[in-house]
Every structure is written in C-alpha cells, then in structure tokens.
TILUM-81957 format. One record per residue: residue in one letter; x, y, z of N, C-alpha, C in turn. Coordinates in steps of 0.02 Angstrom, whole numbers, plus 50000, padded with zeros to 5 digits. Example, Ala and Ser with C-alpha at 12.3 -4.5 7.8 and 13.67 -1.06 7.14 Angstrom:
% residues 2
A506604971650390506154977550390506604983550390
S506424988850354506844994750357506455000250394
END
This chain:
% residues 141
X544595780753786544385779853718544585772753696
X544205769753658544365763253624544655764653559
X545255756653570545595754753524545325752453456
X545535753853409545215748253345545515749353283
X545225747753233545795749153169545455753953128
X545575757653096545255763753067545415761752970
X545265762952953545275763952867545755770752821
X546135767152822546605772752762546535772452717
X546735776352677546765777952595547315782252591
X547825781152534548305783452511548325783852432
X548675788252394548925790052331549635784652334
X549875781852292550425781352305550935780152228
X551605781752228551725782652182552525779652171
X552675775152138553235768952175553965774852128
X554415770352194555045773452178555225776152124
X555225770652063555345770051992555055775451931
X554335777451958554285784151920554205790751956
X554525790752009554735797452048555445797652032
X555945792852003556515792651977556215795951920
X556135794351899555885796851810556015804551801
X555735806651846555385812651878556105817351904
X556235816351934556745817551984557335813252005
X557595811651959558115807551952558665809552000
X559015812051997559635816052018559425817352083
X558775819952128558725822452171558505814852215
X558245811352199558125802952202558705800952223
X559315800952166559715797852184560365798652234
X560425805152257560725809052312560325807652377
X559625805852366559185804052449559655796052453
X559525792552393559555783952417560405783652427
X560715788152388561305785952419561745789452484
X561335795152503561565796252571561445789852631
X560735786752625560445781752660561175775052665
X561255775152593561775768152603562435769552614
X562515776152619563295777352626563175777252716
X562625779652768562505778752815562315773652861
X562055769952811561975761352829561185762652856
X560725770452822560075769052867559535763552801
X559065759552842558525756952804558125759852780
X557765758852721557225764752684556685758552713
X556325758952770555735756552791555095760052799
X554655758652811554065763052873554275766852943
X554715762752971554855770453000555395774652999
X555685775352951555935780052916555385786152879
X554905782052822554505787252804554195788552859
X553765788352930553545792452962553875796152995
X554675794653006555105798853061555065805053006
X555125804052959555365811152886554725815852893
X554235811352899553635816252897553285819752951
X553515815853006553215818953078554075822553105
X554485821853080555125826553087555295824453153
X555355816353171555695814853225556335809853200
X556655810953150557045806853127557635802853174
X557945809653200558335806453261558265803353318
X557675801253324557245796653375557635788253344
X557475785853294557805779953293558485777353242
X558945781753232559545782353198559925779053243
X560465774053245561205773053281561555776953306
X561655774853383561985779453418562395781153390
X562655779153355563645778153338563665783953292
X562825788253249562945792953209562945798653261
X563055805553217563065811353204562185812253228
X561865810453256561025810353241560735816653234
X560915821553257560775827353236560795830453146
X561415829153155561695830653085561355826253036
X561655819053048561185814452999560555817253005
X560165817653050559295818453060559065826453017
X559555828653018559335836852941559525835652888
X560135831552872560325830652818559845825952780
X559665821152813558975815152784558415819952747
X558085823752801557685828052795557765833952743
X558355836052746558475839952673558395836552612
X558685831152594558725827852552558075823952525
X557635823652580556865819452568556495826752564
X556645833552562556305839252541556435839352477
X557165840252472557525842952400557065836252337
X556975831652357556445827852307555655826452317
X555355829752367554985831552351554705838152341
X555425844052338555205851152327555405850552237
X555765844752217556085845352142555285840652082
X555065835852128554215833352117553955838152101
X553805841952168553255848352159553335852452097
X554025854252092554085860452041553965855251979
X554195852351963554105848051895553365846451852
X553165843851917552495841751919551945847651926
X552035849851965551455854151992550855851052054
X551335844752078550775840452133551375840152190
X551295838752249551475836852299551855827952302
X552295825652307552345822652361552745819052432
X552635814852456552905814852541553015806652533
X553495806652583553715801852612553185799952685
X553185791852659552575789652699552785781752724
X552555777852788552855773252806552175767852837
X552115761652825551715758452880551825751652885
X551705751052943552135743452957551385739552973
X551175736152914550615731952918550695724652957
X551025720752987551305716953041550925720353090
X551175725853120551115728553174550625731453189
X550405735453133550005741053154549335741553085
X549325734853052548695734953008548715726852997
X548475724552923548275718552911548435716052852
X548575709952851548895705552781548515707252713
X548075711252721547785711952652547875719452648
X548455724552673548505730252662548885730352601
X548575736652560549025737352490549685740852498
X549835744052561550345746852554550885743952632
X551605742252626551795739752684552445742252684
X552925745852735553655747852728553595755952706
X554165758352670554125765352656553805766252586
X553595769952575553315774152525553205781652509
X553125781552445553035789252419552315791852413
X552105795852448551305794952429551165801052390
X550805802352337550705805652312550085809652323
X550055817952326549375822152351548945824152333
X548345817152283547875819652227547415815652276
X546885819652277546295816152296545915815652231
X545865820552166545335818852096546065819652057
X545755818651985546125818051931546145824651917
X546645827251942546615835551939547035836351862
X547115844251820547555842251742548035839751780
X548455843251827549115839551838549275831751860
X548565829851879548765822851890548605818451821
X548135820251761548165821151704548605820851664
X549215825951670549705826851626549995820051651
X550175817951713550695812551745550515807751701
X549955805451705549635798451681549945800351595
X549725805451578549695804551499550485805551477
X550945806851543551725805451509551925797151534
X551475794451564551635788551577551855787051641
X551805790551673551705790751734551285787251802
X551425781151828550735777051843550925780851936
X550205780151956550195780552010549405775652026
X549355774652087548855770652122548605771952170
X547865771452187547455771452289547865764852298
X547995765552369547805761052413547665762352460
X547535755452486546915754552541547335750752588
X547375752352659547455749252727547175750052792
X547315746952840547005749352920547665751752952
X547295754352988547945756253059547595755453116
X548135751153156547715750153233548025757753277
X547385759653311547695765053373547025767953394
END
C-alpha cells in the first residue's frame, strides 16, 4: 500500500477552558506530570489514548505504576468533562515536524473535544463562554 498524507479534522478545546470546567481534576493530571518530570507533548496524548503509555516513560520510573496512574488521572478529567458537560473529551497528540505540515492547526498535546454539530450541549459550552475550535491537519502514514 502507498504512503501519503491523509486529512484530519479535530474539535479542539485548549487547556484553559477545560480548567474552567474541571479545575481540580486538571490540576491533579498537570501536577502529577511535573512532580514526575513527564512532558505534556504529542506523544504523551497518543500514548493516553492508544493506552501504551509505558512504551516511552524513563527507565528510572515505576513505568507500570506511573503508566495507570497517568491514565487514571487523564480519565478522572475527562470522566469529570463528561459529567459536567454532557460531551466527551480525550487527550490527543501530533507531532506536525514529523508526521504532518507547517500549516497544521494543531501541533504537540491536546484536548480534543467530541462534537461533530452544534449539538444543545455543545450550545450550552459556547453560551457559558466556553470557546472551542476545528482544526485542520495531515498525517503522513
């Protein structure tokens, strides 16, 4: 099969008003990360979401342990999203260098949010002030 770059689309919904949102549960993910010394990059959000976390953690950790505990903690805010909200969302990663192109809207880790239309609940978000955005990138594979 041939290689080439394919067309994504994402929801996405930046750190700052998923804090809003979920404050407390936000802030127990980012500070497990720095008390561990891990990076909040792209592949971090895909290790969280394809559940291979302990694939690229430091030997020197616990990787097991660290690798559920991450994962609990990137549930517990987006299971504390869901209930709040009534929408979904996930931790998401892409390393546009590598694996797309300088004009991608989204690059590193992210939160992506799971509206394809303006459903009420994605409705209510906007009308508490709530911004979210498409973007648009490639992925080579």
């Amino acid at each position: 099969m041939g290689m080439g770059y394919s067309a994504c689309k994402t929801t996405t919904i930046h750190e700052s008003e998923v804090e809003k949102i979920v404050p407390n549960e936000l802030k127990a993910f980012n500070d497990y990360l720095a008390e561990i010394g891990v990076e909040k990059n792209y592949q971090l959000g895909q290790d969280i979401q394809d559940g291979c976390i302990s694939d690229n953690l430091d030997e020197d950790l616990d990787v097991d342990v660290v690798a559920e505990k991450i994962s609990e903690l990137a549930s517990a805010v987006c299971d504390a999203f869901e209930k709040a909200t009534g929408m979904r969302i996930y931790t998401q990663g892409h390393n546009s260098e590598d694996n797309g192109s300088r004009y991608d809207d989204v690059d590193g880790f992210f939160w992506e949010l799971c509206v394809y239309q303006l459903t009420p609940e994605a409705q209510a978000l906007k009308e508490k002030g709530i911004k979210f955005e498409d973007a648009y990138y490639v992925s080579f594979g």
